[in-house]
N, C-alpha and C positions, 0 to 999 in steps of 0.2 A: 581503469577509470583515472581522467587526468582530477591532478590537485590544480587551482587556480587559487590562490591569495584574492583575487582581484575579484573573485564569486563570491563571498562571503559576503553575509547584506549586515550582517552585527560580529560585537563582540561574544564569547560565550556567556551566558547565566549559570549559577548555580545555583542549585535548592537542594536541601535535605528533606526529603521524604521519610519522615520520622527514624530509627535507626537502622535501617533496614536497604534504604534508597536512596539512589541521587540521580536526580533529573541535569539533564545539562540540555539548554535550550537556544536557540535563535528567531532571528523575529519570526512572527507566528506569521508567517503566507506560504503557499502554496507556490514553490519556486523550486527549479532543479537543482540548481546551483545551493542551494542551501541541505536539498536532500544529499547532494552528492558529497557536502560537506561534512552531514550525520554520519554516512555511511563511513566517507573515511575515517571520523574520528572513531566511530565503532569497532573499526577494523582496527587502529593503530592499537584500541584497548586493548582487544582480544589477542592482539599479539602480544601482547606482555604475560599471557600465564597466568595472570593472577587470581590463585584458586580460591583465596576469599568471596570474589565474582562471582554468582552463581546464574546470572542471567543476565541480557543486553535487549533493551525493548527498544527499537530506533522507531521514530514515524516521521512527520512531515520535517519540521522542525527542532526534533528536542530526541536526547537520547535516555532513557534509564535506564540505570544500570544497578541490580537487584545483588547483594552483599551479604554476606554472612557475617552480622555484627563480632564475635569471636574471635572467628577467626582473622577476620583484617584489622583488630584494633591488636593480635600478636606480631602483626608485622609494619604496623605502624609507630615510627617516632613520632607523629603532627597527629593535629587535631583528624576528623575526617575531613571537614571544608578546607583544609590543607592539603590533606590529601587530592581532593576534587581539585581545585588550582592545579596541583602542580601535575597531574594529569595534563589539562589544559597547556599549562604550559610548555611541556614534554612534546606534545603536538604540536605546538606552534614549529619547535624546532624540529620536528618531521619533517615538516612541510618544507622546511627551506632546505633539507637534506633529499628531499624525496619529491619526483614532480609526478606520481602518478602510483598506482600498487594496483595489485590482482584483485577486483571482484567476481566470483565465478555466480554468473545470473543467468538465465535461459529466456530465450525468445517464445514464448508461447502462443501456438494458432489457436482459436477458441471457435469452435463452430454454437453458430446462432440461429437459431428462426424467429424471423421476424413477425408471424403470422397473428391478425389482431387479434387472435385466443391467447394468446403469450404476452403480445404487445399490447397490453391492456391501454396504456397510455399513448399510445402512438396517433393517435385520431384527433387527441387533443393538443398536443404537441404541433402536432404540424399547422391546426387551426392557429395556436398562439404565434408562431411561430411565421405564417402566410407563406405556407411548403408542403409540398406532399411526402405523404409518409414515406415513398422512395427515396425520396431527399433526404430524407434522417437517415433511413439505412446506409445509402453511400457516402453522408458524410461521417456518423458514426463506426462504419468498417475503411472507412479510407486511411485511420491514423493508427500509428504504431502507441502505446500506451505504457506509461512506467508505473512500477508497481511501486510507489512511496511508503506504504506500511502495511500492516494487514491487522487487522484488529473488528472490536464490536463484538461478530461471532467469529466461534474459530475457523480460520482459512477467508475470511472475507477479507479481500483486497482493494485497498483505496487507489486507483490510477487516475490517472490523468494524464497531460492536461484534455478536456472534451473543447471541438470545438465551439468555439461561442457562437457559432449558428446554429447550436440547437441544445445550448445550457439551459437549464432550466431547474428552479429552485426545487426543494421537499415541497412535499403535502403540507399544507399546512395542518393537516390531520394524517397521522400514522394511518396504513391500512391494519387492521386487526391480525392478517395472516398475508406471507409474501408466499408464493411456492417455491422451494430452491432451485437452484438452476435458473432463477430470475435476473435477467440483466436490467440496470437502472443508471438513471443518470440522474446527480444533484449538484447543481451548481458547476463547475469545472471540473469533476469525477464522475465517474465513470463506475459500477465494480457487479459484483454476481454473489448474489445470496444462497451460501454453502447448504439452505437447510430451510426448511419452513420455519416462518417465525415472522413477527409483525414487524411493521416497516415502512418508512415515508420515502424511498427515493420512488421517479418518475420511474415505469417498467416498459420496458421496448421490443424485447423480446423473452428467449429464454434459451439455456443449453442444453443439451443432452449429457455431458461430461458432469460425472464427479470431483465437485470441489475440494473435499474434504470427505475424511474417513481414518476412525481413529486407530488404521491400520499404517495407510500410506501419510496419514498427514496429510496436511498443505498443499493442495496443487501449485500456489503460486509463493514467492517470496521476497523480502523488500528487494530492489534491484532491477526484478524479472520486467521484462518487455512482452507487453500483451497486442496481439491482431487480431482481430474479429473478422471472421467472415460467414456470410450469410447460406443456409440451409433451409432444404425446403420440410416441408411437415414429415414428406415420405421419409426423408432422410434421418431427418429428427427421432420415428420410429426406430427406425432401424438399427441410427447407432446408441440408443437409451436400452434398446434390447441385447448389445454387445456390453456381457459384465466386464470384460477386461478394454475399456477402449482407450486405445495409447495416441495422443494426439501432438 
């Protein structure tokens, strides 16, 4: 992943998340450039070791990073927001050492059926929209999708960008029960619900793949590159009947 100076839309923020956290943040949009700017400063942390550290939460815009009060006020001379700074600062002069570092992400195919037992919202969509529900399919499996964070429930993944020919806001009512494996779209995202559970994005289709399982973990992970492409019912069966399916 290349560094650019010149992609950064802010300076860093810093918060103390009582004694335990610290958030570091950039402007709140939905922008690659600003994720790829997370990830790097994530990465540059993590390469420091520092076993006070005991966790790193990146999302769209902001990173925290989860501490073992204890232990990093023994290897601390500064305050902690001293500390936080000269992180920041450390990074600064990465960057003008370093024009690019390894993030190891994976391309992932996602098979979908689109069929309006799955596609609950697809009928309405295209009405708002003045397009037929093919239209949403091949424009929603035409784009390649980055995975910006994963959060909500575990293994749910926020991607984007969707395109804006067929964004479309939440419910303005949760539905009571999504069924996992539900693909939806809200607003410029995109993502698939690891699990039954209630839920306002638009639903389009659905997958046969397991998201999550708290064997393998995480299908998807911030970084990862997602494509969709479309399955038919028969298919659908067949591979939700494959326990181990490797995709």
């Amino acid at each position: 992943m290349k560094i650019n100076e010149n992609d950064k839309k802010s300076s860093w923020q810093i918060h103390l998340l009582g004694d335990h956290a610290i958030l570091f943040s950039l402007k709140e949009i939905i922008d690659t450039a600003i994720n790829a700017e997370v990830h790097a400063f994530n990465y540059f942390i993590q390469s420091k070791n520092i076993h006070a550290i005991k966790d790193f939460i990146p999302a769209y815009h902001s990173l925290t990073i989860v501490y073992d009060i204890i232990a990093l006020q023994k290897l601390l001379q500064q305050s902690i927001h001293e500390f936080a700074q000269s992180l920041v600062n450390e990074f600064e002069q990465f960057k003008k050492e370093n024009n690019s570092f390894a993030l190891t992400t994976n391309h992932i195919k996602v098979p979908v059926c689109y069929e309006l037992d799955f596609g609950i919202d697809l009928e309405k969509i295209a009405k708002e929209k003045n397009c037929s529900v093919k239209e949403i399919i091949e424009i929603h499996t035409s784009k390649t999708y980055q995975v910006f964070c994963v959060g909500f429930l575990p293994g749910f993944a926020y991607m984007g960008k969707v395109d804006e020919k067929i964004q479309v806001p939440r419910h303005a009512k949760p539905r009571p029960l999504v069924s996992a494996g539900s693909v939806g779209i809200a607003g410029a995202q995109t993502g698939i619900y690891p699990k039954n559970s209630p839920g306002g994005w638009q639903i389009i289709g659905r997958t046969p793949i397991t998201i999550f399982d708290p064997v393998q973990l995480a299908l998807f992970a911030p970084g990862d590159m997602v494509s969709f492409y479309p399955i038919s019912l028969d298919e659908f069966n067949s591979l939700q009947k494959e326990t181990n399916h490797v995709i």
